[in-house]
C-alpha positions as CSV (number, residue, x, y, z in Angstrom):
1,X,63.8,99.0,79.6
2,X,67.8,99.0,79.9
3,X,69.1,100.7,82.4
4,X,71.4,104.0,81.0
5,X,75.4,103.6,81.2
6,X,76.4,105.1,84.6
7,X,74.0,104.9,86.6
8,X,72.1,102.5,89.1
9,X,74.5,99.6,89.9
10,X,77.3,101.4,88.3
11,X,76.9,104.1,91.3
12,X,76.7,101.3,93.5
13,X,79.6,100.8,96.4
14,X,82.2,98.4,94.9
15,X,81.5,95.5,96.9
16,X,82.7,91.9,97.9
17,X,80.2,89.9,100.2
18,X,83.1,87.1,100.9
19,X,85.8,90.2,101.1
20,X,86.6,92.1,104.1
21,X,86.0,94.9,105.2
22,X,87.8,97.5,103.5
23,X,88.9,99.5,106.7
24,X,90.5,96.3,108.2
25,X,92.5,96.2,104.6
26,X,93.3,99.8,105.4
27,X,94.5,99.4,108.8
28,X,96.4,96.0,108.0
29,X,98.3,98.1,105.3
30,X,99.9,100.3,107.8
31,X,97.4,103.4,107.4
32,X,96.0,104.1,111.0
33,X,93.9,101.9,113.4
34,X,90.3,100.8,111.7
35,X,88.7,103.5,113.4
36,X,90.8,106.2,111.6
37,X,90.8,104.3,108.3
38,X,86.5,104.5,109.0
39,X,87.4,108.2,108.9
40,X,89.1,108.5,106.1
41,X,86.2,106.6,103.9
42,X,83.2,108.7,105.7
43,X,86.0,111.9,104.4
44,X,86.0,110.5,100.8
45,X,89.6,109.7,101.1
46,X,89.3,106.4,100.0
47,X,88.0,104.7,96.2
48,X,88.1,101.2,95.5
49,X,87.7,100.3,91.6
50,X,87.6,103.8,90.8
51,X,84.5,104.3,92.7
52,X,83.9,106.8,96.2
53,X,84.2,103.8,99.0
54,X,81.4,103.5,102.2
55,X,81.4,102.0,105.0
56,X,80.4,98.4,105.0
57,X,82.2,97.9,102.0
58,X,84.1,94.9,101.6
59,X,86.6,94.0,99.3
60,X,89.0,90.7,97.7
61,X,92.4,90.6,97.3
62,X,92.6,91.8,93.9
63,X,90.7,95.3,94.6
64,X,92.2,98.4,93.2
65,X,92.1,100.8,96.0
66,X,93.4,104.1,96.5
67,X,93.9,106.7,99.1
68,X,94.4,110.2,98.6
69,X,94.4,109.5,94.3
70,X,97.8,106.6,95.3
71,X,97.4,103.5,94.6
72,X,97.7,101.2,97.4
73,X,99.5,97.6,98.1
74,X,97.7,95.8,100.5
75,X,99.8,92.8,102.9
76,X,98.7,89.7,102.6
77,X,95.7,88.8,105.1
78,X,97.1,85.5,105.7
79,X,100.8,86.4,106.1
80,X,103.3,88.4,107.8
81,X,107.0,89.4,108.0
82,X,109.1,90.8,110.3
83,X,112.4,92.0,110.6
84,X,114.8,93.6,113.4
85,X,116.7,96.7,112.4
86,X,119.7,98.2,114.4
87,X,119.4,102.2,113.8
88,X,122.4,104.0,113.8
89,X,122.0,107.3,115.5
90,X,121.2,109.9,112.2
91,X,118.1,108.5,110.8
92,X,115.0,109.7,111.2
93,X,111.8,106.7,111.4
94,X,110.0,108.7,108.9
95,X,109.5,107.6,105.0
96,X,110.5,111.1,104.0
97,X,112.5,114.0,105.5
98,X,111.8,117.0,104.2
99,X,115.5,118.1,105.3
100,X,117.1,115.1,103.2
101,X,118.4,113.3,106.0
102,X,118.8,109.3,106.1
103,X,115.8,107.4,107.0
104,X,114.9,103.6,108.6
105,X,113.3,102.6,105.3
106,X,116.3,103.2,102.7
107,X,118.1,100.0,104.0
108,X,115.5,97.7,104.3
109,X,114.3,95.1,101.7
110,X,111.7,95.6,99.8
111,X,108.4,93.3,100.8
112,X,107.0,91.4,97.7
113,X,103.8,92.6,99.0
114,X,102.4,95.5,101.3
115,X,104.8,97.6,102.8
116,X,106.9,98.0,106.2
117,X,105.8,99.3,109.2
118,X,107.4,100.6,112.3
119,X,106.6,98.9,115.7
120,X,107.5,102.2,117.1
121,X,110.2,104.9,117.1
122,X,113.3,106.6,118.0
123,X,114.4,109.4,118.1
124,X,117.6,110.9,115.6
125,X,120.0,110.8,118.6
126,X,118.6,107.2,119.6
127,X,120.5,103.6,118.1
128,X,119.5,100.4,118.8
129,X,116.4,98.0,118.0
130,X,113.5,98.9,115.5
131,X,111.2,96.4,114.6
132,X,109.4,96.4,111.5
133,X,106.3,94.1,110.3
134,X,104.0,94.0,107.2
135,X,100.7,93.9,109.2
136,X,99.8,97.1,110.3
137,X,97.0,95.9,112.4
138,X,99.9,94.0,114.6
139,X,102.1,97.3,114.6
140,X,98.5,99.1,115.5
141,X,98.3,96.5,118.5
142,X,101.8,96.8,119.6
143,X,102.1,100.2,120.2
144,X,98.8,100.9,122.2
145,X,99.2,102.7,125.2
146,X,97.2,99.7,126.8
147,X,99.6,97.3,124.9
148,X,102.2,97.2,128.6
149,X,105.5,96.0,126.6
150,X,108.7,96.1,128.2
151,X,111.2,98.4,126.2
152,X,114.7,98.0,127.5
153,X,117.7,100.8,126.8
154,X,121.1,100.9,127.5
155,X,121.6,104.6,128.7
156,X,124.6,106.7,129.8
157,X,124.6,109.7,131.3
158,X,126.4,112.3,132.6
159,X,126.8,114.5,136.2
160,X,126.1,113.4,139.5
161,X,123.5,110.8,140.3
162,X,123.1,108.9,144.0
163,X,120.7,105.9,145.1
164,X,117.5,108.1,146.3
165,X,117.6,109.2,142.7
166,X,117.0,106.3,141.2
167,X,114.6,105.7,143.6
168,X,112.5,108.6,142.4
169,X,112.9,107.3,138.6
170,X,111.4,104.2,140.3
171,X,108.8,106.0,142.0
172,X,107.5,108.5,139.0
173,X,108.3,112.0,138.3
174,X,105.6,114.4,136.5
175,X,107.0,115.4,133.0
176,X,105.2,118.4,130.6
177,X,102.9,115.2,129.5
178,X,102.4,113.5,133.0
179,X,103.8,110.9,135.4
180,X,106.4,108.7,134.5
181,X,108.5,106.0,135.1
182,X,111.3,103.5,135.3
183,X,110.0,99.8,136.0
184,X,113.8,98.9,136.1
185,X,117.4,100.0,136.5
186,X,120.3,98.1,136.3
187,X,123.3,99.5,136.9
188,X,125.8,99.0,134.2
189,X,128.9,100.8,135.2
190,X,131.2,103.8,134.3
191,X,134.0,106.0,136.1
192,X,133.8,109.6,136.2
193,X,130.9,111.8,134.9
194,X,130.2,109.5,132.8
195,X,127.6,106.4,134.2
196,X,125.9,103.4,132.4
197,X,122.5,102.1,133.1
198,X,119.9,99.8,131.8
199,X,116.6,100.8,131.9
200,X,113.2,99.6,131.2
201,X,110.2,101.5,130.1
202,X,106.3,100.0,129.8
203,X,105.5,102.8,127.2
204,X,106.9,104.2,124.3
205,X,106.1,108.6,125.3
206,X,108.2,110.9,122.7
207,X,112.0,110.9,124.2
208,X,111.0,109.5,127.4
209,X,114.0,108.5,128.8
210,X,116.1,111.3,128.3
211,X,113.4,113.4,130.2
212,X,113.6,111.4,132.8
213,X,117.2,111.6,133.3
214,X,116.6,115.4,132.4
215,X,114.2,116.1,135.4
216,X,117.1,115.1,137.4
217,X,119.5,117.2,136.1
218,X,121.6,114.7,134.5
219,X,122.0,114.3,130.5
220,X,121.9,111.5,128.5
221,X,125.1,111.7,126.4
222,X,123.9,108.1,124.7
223,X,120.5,106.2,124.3
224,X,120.8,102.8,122.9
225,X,117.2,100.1,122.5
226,X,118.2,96.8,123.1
227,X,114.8,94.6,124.3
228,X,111.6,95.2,122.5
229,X,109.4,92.6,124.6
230,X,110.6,89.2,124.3
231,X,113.3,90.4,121.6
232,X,116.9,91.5,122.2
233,X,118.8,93.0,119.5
234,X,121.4,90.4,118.4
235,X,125.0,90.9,118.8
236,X,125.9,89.8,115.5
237,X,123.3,92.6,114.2
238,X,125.6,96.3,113.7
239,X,124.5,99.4,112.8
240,X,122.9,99.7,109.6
241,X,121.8,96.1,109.3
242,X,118.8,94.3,109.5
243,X,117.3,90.5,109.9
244,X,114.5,88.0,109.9
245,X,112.7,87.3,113.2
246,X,112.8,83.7,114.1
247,X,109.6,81.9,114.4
248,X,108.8,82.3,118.2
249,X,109.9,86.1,118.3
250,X,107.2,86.5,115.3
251,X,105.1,84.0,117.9
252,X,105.7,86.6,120.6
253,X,104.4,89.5,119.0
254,X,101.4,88.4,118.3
255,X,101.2,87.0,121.9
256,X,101.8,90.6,123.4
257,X,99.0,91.6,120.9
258,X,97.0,88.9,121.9
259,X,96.3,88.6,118.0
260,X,96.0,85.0,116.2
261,X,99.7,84.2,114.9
262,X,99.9,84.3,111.5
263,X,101.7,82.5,109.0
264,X,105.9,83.9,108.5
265,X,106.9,85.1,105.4
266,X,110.6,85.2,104.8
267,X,112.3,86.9,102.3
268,X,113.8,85.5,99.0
269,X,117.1,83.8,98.5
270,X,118.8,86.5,97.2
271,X,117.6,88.6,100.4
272,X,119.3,86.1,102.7
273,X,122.0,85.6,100.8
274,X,122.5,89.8,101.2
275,X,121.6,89.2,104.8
276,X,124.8,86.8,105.4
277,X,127.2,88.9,103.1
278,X,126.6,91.9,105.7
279,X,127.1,89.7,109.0
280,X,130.4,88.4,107.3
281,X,132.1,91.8,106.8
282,X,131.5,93.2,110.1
283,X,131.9,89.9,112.8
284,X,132.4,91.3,115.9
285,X,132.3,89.7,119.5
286,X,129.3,88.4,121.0
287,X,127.9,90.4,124.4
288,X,124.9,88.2,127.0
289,X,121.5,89.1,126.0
290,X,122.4,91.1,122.7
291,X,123.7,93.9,125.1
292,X,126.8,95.1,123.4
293,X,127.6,98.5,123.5
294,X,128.4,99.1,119.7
């Protein structure tokens, strides 16, 4: 007896035995962390060849999936890319802002496959360093609480500040979301009201360093990201612009996520070649350690 159109292994969970999981695909794509992305297929969220996905399903690289009814572009499971991008202060690290403001995404090139992900934030008022990868399982990794990476900022500030002060930043303060800290400051400099530091943060808490200048009752007039980890922002690298990693910063972030290093992507010729043109028309001097105050 033949079995009727629709039903029996046609309701089955598309599946690929040699695939992998489909949540890992999810996370790698920059959804959520494989826990949420279990979530969203127990929630129905999630189809792969048209069909309701379930857990334990796995899938191969040329799986039609969808989230939400969207068609998704997985990253490459064997492959990664990653690029530094200076933000200017007046974009927002969101794909879409519903007030029509500028965001990281619009200058970026666009990844043959997958899409970017932010290793991070800042905030509209903040410049500086923004890294961006195609795994989203490394981003995921990165930006754990647990994860301990050193995020360095050139800050200045304003009012009156003396040494027991910075001693307390040293020390911890409690904010509206609990204690905090400076592991480091340097001080950079200034006359007047006006005062330059380098700081260094082990977390990445929603405007952390300005509220820890705040509880003192000083403001931060400036906020700049210049060391993500092992990576400083280049000095040839202005406002607006963006570049490949080199090989052992890529090395490094998989290091710090204590992932397997995968094999670097780079962009096309025609990417570099855009890449140079934009270093040529704005040369400007070089500062130590990427620390220029541009």
């Amino acid at each position: 007896m033949k079995e009727k159109a629709g039903s029996g292994a046609a309701d089955a969970p598309a599946n690929n035995p040699s695939g992998e999981k489909l949540q890992k695909v999810l996370a790698r794509s920059g959804l959520g962390s494989r826990r949420e992305m279990e979530r969203w297929i127990e929630q129905g969220r999630v189809t792969v060849e048209g069909r309701p996905a379930r857990l334990g399903d796995r899938v191969g690289n040329t799986a039609r999936i969808a989230v939400d009814g969207k068609p998704l572009d997985t990253a490459s499971a064997q492959e990664t890319r990653c690029i530094l991008y200076h933000k200017p202060t007046g974009e927002v690290c969101s794909r879409k802002d519903p007030q029509g403001r500028r965001t990281v995404f619009e200058r970026l090139p666009k990844p043959r496959a997958g899409r970017w992900i932010s290793i991070g934030r800042l905030d509209y008022n903040t410049s500086g360093l923004l890294l961006f990868t195609t795994d989203g399982e490394l981003a995921n990794k990165l930006m754990h609480p647990s994860s301990n990476i050193e995020r360095e900022y050139m800050v200045r500030v304003m009012g009156q500040w003396d040494e027991a002060m910075l001693q307390r930043l040293l020390e911890g303060v409690m904010l509206d979301d609990g204690m905090a800290r400076f592991t480091d400051i340097q001080d950079g400099g200034g006359d007047g009201i006006n005062h330059w530091f380098y700081v260094v943060l082990m977390e990445g808490r929603n405007r952390e360093v300005r509220r820890l200048w705040e509880s003192q009752g000083l403001t931060v007039s400036r906020l700049k990201r210049v060391r993500y980890g092992d990576v400083f922002i280049p000095s040839k690298v202005k406002q607006g612009q963006w570049v490949e990693l080199e090989p052992k910063e890529v090395k490094s972030l998989y290091r710090m996520a204590e992932m397997p290093l995968k094999q670097q992507k780079r962009g096309t010729m025609k990417e570099r070649e855009k890449m140079q043109r934009q270093f040529a028309k704005r040369r400007g001097p070089a500062s130590a350690r990427g620390r220029g105050k541009s």
